[in-house]
PAFILO-883024 format. One line per 5 residues: their letters; for each residue x negated, z, y negated of N, C-alpha, C. Coordinates in pm, whole numbers, plus 50000, padded with zeros to 5 digits. Layout:
N
A> X:Z:Y:X:Z:Y:X:Z:Y; ...
//
This chain:
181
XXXXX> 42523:42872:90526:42407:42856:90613:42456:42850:90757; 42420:42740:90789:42446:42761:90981:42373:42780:91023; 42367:42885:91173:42256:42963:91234:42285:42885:91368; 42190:42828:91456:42220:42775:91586:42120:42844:91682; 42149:42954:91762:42041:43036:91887:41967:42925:91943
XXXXX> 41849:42979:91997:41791:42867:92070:41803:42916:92165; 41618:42890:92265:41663:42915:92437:41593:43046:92415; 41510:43089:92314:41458:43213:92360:41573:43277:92279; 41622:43417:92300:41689:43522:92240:41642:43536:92128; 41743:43577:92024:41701:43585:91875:41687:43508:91819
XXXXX> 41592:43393:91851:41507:43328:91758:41638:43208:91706; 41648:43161:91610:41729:43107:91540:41708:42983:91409; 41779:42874:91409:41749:42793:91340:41811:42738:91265; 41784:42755:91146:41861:42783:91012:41878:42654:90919; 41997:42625:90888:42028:42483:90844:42083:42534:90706
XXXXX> 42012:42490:90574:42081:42589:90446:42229:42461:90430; 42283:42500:90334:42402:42383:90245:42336:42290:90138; 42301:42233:90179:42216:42134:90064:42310:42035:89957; 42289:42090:89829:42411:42001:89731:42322:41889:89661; 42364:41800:89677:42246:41679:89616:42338:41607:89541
XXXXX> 42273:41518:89431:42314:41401:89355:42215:41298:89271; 42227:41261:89179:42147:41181:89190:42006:41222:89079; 42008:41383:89022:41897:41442:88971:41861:41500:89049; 41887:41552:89203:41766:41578:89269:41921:41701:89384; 41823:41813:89396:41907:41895:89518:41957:42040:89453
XXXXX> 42009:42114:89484:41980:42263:89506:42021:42362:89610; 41975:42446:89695:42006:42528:89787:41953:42650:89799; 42093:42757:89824:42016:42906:89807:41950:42880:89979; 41780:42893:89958:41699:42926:90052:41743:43075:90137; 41738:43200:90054:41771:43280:90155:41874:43396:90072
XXXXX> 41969:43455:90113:42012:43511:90088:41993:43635:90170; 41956:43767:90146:41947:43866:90223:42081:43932:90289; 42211:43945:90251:42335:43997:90314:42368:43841:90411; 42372:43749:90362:42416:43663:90461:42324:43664:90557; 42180:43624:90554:42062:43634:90651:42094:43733:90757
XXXXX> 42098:43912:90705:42115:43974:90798:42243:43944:90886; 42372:43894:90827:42507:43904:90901:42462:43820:91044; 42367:43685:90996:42323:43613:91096:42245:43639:91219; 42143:43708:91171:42101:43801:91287:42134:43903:91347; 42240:43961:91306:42313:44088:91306:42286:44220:91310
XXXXX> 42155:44223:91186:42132:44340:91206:42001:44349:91043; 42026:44491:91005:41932:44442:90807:41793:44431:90871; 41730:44302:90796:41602:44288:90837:41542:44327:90683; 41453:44366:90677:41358:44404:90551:41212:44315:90570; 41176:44243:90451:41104:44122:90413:40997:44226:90305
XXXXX> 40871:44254:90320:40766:44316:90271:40683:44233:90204; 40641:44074:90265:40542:44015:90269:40601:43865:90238; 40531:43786:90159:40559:43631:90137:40444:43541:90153; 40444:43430:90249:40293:43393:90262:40350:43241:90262; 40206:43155:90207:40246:43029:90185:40061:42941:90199
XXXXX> 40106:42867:90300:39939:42795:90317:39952:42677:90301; 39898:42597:90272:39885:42420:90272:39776:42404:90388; 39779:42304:90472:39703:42257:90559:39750:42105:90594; 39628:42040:90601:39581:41887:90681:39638:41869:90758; 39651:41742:90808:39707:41628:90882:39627:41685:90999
XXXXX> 39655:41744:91114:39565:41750:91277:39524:41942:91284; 39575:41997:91136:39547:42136:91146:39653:42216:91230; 39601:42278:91311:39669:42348:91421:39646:42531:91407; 39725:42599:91316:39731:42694:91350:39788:42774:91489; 39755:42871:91514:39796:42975:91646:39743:42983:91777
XXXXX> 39828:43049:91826:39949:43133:91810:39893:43282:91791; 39949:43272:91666:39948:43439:91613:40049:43531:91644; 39990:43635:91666:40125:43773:91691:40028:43906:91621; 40086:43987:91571:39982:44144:91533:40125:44234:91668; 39998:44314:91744:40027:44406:91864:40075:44485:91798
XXXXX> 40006:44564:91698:40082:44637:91648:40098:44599:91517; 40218:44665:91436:40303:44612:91311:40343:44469:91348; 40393:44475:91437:40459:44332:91431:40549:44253:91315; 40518:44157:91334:40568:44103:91186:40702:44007:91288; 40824:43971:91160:40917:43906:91204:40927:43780:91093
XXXXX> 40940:43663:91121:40873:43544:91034:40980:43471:90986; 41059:43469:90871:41130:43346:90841:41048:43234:90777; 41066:43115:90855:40923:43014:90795:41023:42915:90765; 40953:42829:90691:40987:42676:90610:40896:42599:90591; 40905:42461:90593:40807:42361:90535:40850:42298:90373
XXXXX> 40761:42355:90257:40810:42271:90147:40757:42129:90107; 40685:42141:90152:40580:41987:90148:40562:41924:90279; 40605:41813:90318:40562:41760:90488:40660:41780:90577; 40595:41783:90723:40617:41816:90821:40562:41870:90954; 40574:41991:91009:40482:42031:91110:40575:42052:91241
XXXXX> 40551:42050:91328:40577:42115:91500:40520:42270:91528; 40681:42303:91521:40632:42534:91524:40679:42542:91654; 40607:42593:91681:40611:42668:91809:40663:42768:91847; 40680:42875:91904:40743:43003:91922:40714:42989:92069; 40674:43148:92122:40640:43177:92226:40700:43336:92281
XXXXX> 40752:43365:92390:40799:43441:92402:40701:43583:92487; 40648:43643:92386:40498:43757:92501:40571:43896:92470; 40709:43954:92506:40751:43988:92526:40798:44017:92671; 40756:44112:92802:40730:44164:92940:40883:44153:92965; 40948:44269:92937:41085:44288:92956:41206:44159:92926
XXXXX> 41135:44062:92896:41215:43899:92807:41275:43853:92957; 41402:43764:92956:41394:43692:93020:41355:43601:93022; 41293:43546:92896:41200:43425:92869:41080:43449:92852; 41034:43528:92930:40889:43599:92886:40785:43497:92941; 40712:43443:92869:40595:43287:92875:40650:43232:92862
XXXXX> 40763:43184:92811:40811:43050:92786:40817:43026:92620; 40821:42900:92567:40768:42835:92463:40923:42740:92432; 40923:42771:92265:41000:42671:92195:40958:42581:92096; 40969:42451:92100:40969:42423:91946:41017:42341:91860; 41029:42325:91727:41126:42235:91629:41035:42178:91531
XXXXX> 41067:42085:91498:41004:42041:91388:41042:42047:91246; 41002:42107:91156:41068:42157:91046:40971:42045:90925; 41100:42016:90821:41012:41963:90711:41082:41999:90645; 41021:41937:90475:41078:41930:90383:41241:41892:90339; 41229:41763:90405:41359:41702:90376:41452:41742:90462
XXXXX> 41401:41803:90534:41597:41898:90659:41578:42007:90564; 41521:42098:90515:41510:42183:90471:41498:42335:90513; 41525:42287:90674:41563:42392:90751:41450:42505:90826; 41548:42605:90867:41394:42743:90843:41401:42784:90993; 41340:42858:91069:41331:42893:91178:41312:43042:91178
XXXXX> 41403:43182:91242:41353:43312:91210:41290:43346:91357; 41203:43409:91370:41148:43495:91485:41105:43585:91462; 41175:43647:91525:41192:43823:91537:41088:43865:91578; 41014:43997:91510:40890:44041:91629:40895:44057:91729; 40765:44042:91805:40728:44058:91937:40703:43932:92022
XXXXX> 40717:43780:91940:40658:43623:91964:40507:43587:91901; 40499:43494:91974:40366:43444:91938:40403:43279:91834; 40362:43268:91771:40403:43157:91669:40243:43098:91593; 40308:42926:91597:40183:42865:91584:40263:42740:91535; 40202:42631:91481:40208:42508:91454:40124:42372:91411
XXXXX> 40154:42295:91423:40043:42152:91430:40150:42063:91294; 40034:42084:91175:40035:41988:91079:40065:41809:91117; 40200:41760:91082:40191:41595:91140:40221:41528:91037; 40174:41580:90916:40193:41517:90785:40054:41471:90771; 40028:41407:90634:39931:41416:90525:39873:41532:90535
XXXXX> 39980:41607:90499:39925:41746:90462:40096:41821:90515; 40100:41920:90470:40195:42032:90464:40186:42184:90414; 40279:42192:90322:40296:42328:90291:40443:42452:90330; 40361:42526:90404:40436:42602:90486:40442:42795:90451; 40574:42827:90408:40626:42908:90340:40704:43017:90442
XXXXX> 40619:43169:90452:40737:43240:90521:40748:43398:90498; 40843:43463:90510:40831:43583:90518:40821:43619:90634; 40803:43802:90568:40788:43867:90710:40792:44011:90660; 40823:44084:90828:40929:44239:90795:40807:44351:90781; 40636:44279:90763:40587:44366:90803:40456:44352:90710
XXXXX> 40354:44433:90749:40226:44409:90641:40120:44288:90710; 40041:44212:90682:39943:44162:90781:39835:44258:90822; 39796:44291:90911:39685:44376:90929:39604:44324:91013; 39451:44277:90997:39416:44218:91052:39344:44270:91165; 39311:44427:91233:39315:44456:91322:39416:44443:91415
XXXXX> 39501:44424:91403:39657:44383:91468:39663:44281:91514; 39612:44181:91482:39603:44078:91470:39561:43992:91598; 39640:43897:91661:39591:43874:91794:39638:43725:91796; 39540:43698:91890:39578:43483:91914:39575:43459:92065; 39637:43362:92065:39657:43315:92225:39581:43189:92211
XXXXX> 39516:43107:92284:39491:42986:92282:39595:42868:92280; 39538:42749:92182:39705:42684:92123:39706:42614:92307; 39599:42561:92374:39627:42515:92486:39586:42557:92612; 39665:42682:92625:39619:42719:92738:39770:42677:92842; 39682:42693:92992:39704:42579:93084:39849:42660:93157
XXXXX> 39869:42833:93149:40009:42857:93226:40110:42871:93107; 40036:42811:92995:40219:42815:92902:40215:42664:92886; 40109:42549:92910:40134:42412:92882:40221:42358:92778; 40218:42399:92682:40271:42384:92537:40253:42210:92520; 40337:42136:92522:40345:42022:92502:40334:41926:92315
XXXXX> 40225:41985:92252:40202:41970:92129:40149:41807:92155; 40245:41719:92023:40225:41615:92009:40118:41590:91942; 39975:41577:92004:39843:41602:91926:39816:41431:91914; 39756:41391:91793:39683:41255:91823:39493:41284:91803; 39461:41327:91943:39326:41349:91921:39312:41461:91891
XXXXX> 39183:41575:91888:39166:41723:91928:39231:41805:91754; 39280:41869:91768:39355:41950:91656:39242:42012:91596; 39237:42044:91409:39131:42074:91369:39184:42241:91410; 39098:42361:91385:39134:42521:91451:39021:42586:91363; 39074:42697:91317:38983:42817:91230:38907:42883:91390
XXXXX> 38788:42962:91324:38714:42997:91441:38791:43095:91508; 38868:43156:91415:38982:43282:91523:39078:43209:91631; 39122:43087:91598:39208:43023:91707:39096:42952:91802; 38976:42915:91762:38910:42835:91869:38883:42964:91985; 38860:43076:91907:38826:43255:91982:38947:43274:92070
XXXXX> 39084:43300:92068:39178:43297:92110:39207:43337:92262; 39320:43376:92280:39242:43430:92457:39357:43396:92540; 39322:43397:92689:39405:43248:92778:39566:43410:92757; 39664:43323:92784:39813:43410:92817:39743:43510:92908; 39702:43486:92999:39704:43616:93135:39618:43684:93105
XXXXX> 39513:43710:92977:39485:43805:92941:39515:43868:92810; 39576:43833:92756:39611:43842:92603:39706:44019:92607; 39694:44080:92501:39771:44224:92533:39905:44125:92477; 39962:44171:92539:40131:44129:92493:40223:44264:92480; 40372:44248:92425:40429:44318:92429:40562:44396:92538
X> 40548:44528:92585:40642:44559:92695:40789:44496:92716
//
């Protein structure tokens, strides 16, 4: 597995060994001793979540304040644009925004560590999107930023207004959102 840092700290983007021929592929998705060596440090995985969503569906950006969750995500079906946001006070990247486009066919996973805000825009048909996490969901915890608000200017390749669950249309601008110290 190759691990390549991005611009925010931690967050990391994960390229598996893909063996292919001409009946199809196979690749160990995650291994837990190698995973941790990569991040350098044991992460513990509680939770496995997996959603399908539409062509223009725009989840986020989700974070829980408290129990923060830490996300290894994948796309098995499609392709989407993830985001990652840094609402972490003490960050040197604190408001600033990453993102990659992950599909099926790279195969490749993206980890973010708690204490980010994470979101993404469906640019498939459809897409099905697969991730763990170090923590429980709790939905009092549970907090959203608006996907477009105007001092993080998130440059999402939208064609026309993104479809949004009523919790992301609810969502609240960065400069008021509780974030983390």
């Amino acid at each position: 597995m190759k691990a390549t840092p991005l611009a925010i700290p931690d967050v990391l983007l994960l390229e598996p060994r893909v063996f292919g021929d001409e009946r199809g592929f196979f690749y160990e998705s995650h291994n837990q001793s190698v995973f941790d060596a990569l991040v350098g440090s044991p992460v513990r995985f509680v939770q496995d979540n997996h959603s399908r969503s539409a062509r223009g569906v725009l989840r986020g950006l989700h974070y829980q304040i408290r129990q923060p969750q830490g996300k290894l995500v994948r796309v098995i079906s499609g392709e989407v644009y993830d985001v990652v946001v840094d609402i972490r006070r003490s960050s040197p990247t604190f408001g600033r925004w990453i993102a990659e486009r992950l599909d099926a066919q790279s195969h490749r996973q993206l980890w973010i560590p708690p204490g980010l805000a994470h979101g993404f825009l469906v640019l498939s048909e459809s897409a099905e999107f697969l991730y763990k996490t170090t923590d429980y969901w709790a939905a009092t915890h549970e907090r959203c930023i608006r996907f477009d608000d105007p001092q993080l200017a998130i440059d999402w390749p939208l064609d026309g207004a993104p479809i949004l669950s009523a919790k992301d249309v609810q969502g609240s601008r960065f400069a008021q959102a509780e974030l983390f110290d």
